[in-house]
C-alpha beads as a LAMMPS data file, in Angstrom:
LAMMPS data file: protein, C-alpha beads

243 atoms
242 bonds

1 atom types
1 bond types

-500.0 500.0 xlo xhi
-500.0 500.0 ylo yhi
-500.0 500.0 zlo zhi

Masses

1 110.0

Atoms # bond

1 1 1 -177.522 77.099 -395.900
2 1 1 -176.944 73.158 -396.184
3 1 1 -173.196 72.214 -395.462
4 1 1 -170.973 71.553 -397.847
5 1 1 -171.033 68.028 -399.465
6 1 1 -167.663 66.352 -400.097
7 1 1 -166.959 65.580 -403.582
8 1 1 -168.151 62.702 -404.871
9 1 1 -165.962 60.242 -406.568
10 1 1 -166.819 56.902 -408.612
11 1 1 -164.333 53.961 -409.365
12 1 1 -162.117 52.546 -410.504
13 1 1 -159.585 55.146 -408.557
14 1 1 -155.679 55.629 -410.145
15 1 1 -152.673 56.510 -408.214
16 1 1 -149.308 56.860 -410.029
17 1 1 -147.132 55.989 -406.987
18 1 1 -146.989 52.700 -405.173
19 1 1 -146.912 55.195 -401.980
20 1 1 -149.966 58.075 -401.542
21 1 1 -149.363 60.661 -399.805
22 1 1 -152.599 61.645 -399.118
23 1 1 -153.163 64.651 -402.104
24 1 1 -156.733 64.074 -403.648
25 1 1 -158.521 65.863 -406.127
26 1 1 -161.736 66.076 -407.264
27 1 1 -164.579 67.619 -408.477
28 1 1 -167.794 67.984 -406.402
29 1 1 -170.735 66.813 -408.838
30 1 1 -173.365 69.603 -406.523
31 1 1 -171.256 72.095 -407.394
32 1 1 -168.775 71.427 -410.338
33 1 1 -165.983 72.899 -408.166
34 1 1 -163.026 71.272 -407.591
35 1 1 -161.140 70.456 -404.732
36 1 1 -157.384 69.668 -403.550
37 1 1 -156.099 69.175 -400.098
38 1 1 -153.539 67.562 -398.570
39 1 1 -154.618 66.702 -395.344
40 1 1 -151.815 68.782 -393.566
41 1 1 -148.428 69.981 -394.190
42 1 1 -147.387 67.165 -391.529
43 1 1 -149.527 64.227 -392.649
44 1 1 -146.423 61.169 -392.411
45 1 1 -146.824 59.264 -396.048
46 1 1 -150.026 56.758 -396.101
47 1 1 -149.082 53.309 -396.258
48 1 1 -148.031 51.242 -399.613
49 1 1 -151.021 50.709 -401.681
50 1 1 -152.169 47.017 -400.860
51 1 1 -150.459 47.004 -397.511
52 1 1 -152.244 49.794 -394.935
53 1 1 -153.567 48.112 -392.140
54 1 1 -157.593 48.958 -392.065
55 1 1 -159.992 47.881 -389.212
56 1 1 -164.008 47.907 -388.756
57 1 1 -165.664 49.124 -385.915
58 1 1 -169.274 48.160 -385.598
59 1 1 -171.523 50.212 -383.377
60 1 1 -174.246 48.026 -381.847
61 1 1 -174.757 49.926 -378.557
62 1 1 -177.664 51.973 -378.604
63 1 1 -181.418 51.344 -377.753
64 1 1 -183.935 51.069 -380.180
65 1 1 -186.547 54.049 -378.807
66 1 1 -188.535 53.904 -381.884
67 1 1 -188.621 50.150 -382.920
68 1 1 -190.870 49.719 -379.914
69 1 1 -190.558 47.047 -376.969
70 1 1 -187.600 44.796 -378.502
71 1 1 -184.230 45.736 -379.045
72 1 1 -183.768 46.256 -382.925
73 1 1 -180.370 45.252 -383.219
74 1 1 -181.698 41.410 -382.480
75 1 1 -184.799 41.700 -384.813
76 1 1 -184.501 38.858 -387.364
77 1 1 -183.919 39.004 -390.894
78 1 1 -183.646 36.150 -393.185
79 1 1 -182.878 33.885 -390.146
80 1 1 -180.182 35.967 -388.200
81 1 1 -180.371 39.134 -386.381
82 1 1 -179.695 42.268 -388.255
83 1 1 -176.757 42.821 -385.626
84 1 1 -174.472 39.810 -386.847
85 1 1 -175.673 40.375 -390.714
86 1 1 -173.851 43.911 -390.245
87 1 1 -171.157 42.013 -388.378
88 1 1 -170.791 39.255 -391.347
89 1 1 -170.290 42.054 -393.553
90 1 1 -167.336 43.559 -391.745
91 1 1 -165.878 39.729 -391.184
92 1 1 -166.230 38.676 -394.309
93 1 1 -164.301 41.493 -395.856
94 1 1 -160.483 42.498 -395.991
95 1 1 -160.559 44.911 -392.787
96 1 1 -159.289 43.387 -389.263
97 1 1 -159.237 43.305 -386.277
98 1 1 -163.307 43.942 -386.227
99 1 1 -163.965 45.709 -383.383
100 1 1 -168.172 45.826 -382.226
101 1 1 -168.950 48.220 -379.741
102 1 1 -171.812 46.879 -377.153
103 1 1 -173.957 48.751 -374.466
104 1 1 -177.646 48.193 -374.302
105 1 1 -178.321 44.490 -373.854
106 1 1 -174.784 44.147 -374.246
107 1 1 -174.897 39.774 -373.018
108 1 1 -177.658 39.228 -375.883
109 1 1 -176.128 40.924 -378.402
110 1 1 -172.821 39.125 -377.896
111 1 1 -175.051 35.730 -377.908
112 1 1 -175.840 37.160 -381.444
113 1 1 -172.594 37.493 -382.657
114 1 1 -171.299 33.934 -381.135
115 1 1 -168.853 32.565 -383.769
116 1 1 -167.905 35.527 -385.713
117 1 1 -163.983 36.430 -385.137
118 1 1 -164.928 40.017 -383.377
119 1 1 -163.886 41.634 -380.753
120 1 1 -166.532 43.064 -378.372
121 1 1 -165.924 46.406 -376.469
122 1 1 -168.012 47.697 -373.657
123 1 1 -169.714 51.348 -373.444
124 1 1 -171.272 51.382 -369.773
125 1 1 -171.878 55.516 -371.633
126 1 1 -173.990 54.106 -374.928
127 1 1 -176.794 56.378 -373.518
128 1 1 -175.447 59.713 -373.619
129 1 1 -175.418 59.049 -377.595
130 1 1 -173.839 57.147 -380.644
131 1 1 -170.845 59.481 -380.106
132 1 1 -170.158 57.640 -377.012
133 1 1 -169.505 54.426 -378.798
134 1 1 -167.291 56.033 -381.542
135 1 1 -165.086 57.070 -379.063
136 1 1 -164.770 53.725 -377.117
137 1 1 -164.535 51.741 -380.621
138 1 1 -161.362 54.151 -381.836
139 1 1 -160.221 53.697 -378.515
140 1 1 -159.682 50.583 -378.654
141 1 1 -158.249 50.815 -381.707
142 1 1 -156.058 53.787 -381.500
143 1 1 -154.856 52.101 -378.019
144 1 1 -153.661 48.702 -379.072
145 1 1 -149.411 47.673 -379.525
146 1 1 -150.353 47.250 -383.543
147 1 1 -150.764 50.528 -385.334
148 1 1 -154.096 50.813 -387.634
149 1 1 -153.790 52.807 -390.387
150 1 1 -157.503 53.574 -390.561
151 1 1 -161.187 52.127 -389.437
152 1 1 -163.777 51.696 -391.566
153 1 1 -167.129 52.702 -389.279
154 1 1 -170.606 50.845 -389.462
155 1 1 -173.675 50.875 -387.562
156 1 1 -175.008 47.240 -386.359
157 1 1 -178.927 48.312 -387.588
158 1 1 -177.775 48.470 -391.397
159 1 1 -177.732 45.062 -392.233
160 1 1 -177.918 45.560 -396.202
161 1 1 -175.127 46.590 -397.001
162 1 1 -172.764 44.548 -399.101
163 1 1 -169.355 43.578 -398.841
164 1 1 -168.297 44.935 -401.548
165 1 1 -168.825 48.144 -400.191
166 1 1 -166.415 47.918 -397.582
167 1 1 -163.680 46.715 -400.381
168 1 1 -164.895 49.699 -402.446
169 1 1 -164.278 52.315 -399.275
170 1 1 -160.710 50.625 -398.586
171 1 1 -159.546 50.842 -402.292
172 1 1 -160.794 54.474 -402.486
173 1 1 -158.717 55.618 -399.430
174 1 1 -155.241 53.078 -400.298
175 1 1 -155.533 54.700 -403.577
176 1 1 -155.570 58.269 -402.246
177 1 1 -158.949 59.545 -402.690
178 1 1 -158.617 60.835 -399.256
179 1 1 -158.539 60.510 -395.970
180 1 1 -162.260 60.676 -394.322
181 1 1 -164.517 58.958 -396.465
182 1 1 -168.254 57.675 -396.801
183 1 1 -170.036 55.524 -398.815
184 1 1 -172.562 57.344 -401.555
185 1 1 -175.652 55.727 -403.329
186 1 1 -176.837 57.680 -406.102
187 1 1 -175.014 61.070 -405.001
188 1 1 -176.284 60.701 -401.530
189 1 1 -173.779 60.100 -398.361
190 1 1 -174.616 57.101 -396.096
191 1 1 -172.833 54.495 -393.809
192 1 1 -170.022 53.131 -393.339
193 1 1 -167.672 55.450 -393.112
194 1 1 -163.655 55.518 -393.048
195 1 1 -161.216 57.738 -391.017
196 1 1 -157.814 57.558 -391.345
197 1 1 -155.726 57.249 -388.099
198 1 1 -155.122 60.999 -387.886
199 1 1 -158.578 61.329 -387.309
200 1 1 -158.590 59.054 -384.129
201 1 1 -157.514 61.583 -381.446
202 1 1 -160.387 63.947 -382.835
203 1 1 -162.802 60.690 -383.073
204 1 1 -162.284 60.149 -379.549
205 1 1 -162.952 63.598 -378.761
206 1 1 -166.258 63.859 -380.124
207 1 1 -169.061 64.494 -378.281
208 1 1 -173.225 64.067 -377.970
209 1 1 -174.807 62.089 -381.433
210 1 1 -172.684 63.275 -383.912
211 1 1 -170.422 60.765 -384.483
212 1 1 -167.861 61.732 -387.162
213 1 1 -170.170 63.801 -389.595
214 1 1 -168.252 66.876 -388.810
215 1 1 -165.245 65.520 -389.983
216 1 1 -166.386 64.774 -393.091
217 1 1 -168.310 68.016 -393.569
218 1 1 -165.324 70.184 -392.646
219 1 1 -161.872 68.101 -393.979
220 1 1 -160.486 69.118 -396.714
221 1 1 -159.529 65.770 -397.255
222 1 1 -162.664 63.861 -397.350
223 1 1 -165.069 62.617 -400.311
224 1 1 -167.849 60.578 -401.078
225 1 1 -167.143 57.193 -402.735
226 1 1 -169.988 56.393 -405.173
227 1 1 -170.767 52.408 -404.946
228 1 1 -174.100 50.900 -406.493
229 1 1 -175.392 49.300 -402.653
230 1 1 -178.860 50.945 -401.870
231 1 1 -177.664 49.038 -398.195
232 1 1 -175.725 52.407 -397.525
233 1 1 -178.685 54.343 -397.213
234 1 1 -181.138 51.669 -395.508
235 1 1 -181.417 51.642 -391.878
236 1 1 -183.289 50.398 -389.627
237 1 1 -185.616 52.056 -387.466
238 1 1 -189.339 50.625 -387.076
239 1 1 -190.195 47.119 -387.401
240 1 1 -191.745 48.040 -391.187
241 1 1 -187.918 48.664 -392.591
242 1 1 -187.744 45.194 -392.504
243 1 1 -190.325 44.382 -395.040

Bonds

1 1 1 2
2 1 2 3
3 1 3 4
4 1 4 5
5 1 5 6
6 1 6 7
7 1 7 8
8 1 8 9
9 1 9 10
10 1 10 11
11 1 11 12
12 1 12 13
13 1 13 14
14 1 14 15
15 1 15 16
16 1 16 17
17 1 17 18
18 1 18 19
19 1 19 20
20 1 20 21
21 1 21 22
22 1 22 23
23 1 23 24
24 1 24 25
25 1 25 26
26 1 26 27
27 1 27 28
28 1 28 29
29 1 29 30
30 1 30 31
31 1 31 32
32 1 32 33
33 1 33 34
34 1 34 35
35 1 35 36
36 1 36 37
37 1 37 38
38 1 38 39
39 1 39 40
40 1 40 41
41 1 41 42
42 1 42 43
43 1 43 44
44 1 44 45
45 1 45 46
46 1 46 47
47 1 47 48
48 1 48 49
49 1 49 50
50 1 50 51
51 1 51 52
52 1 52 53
53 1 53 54
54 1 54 55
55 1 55 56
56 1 56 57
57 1 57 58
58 1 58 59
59 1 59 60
60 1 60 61
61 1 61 62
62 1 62 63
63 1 63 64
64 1 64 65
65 1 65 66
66 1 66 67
67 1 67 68
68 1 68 69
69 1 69 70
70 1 70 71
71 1 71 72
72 1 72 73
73 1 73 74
74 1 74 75
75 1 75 76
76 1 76 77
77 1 77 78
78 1 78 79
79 1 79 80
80 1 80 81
81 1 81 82
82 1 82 83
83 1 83 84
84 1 84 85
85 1 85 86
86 1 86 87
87 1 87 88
88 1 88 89
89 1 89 90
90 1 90 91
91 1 91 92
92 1 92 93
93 1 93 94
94 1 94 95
95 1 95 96
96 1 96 97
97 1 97 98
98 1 98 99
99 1 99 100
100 1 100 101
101 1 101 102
102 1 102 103
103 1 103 104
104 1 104 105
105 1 105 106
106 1 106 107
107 1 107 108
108 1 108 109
109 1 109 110
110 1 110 111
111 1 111 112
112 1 112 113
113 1 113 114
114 1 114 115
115 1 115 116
116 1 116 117
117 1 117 118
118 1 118 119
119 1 119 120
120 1 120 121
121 1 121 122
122 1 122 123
123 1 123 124
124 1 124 125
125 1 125 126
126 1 126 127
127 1 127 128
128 1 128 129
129 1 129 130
130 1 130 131
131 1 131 132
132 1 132 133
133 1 133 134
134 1 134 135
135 1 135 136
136 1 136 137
137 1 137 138
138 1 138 139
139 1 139 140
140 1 140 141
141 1 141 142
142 1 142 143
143 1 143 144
144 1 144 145
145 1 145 146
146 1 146 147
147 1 147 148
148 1 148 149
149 1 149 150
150 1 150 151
151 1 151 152
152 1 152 153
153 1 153 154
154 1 154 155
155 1 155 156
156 1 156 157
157 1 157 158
158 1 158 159
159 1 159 160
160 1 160 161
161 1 161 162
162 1 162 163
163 1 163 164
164 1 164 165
165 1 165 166
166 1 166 167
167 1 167 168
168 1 168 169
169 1 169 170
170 1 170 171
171 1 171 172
172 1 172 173
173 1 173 174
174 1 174 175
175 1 175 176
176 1 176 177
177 1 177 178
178 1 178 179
179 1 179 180
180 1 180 181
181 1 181 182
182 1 182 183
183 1 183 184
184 1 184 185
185 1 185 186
186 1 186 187
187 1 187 188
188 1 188 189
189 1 189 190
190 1 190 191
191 1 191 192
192 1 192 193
193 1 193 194
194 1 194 195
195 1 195 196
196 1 196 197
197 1 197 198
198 1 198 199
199 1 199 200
200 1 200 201
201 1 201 202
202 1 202 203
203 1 203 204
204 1 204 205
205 1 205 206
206 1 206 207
207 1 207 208
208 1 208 209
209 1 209 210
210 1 210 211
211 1 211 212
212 1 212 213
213 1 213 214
214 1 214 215
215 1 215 216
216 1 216 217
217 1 217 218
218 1 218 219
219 1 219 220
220 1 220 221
221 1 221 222
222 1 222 223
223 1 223 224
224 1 224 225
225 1 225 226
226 1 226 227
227 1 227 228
228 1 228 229
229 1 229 230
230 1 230 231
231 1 231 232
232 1 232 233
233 1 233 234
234 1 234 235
235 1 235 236
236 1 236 237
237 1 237 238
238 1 238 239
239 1 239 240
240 1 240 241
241 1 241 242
242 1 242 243
């Protein structure tokens, strides 16, 4: 039996308080059942809406097995590499610090990204999975004097997706739609994600290829947020995704 989808929810989202507190309900579209959580008896009050602090983390660590000889991430596409266009899209939105997480041909990648304001953290573990890379970009995160309220999560060999995506993900979760969110073309859940900070401890815990997918199978508090960018579900993996 297939897991359990989070509910899917569309724009524009509505919160009657200036201050969420992290209650979301809604009705799964698979299904037609709804649910309500609260994301824990002792979840402190999210933010003002307008004024939570919300990062990007870009994973751009891994190898590129099945893209053949070169490394994917530095493939060109409409005269950059597909690396800095899924940088430009975190830059160019409202989330900061940007945070890109680098392993495998870590110096050229960087090269790539010269001139974007990102900062670059180091996984000497990027082969023992794309977990590995999660953890060391909430790390960084989690660890630094500011506090960040949440991370919105991207992979550096989806290139398509738009900014407005990224906007659409950071409304969904300031206006309470919950707290462990992905983007969802046409029903179906894709990348980037968002976690809230209460996720990080677990983020940084996780282990193998996974990534955070079991957090947003198994939250309560999670949903998918509907947003008309095909870019969420368009990856990269063989030279022929490009054309």
């Amino acid at each position: 039996m297939p897991p359990r989808e989070p509910p899917l929810v569309e724009p524009p989202f509505e919160t009657g308080d200036d201050t969420v507190s992290g209650r979301s309900e809604q009705t799964d579209q698979s299904s037609g059942q709804t649910h309500q959580s609260t994301g824990g008896a002792d979840q402190p009050e999210r933010p003002a809406r307008g004024s939570a602090r919300i990062a990007g983390v870009l994973l751009a660590a891994g190898t590129s097995d099945r893209f053949g000889e070169r490394n994917k991430l530095l493939a060109s596409h409409d005269g950059a590499p597909l690396v800095r266009h899924a940088a430009a899209t975190l830059v160019d939105s409202t989330v900061d610090p940007v945070v890109v997480v680098v392993g495998y041909e870590s110096e050229r990648v960087v090269d790539a990204l010269d001139g974007l304001d990102v900062e670059i953290v180091h996984n000497p573990r990027y082969a023992n999975g794309q977990a590995s890379s999660v953890r060391a970009g909430i790390r960084a995160l989690r660890d630094r004097p500011e506090q960040v309220d949440a991370a919105v999560v991207a992979l550096g060999d989806m290139p398509f997706v738009d900014v407005a995506t990224i906007e659409t993900l950071c409304e969904a979760y300031e206006s309470g739609v919950g707290d462990a969110l992905a983007a969802a073309y046409e029903g179906t859940r894709g990348n980037p994600v968002l976690f809230d900070r209460r996720f990080f401890d677990d983020l940084v815990d996780v282990a193998g290829d996974v990534g955070g997918r079991e957090i947003l199978l198994d939250s309560d508090d999670s949903a998918r947020v509907a947003v008309p960018d095909s870019g969420v579900r368009r990856d990269v993996d063989e030279p022929s995704d490009l054309s």
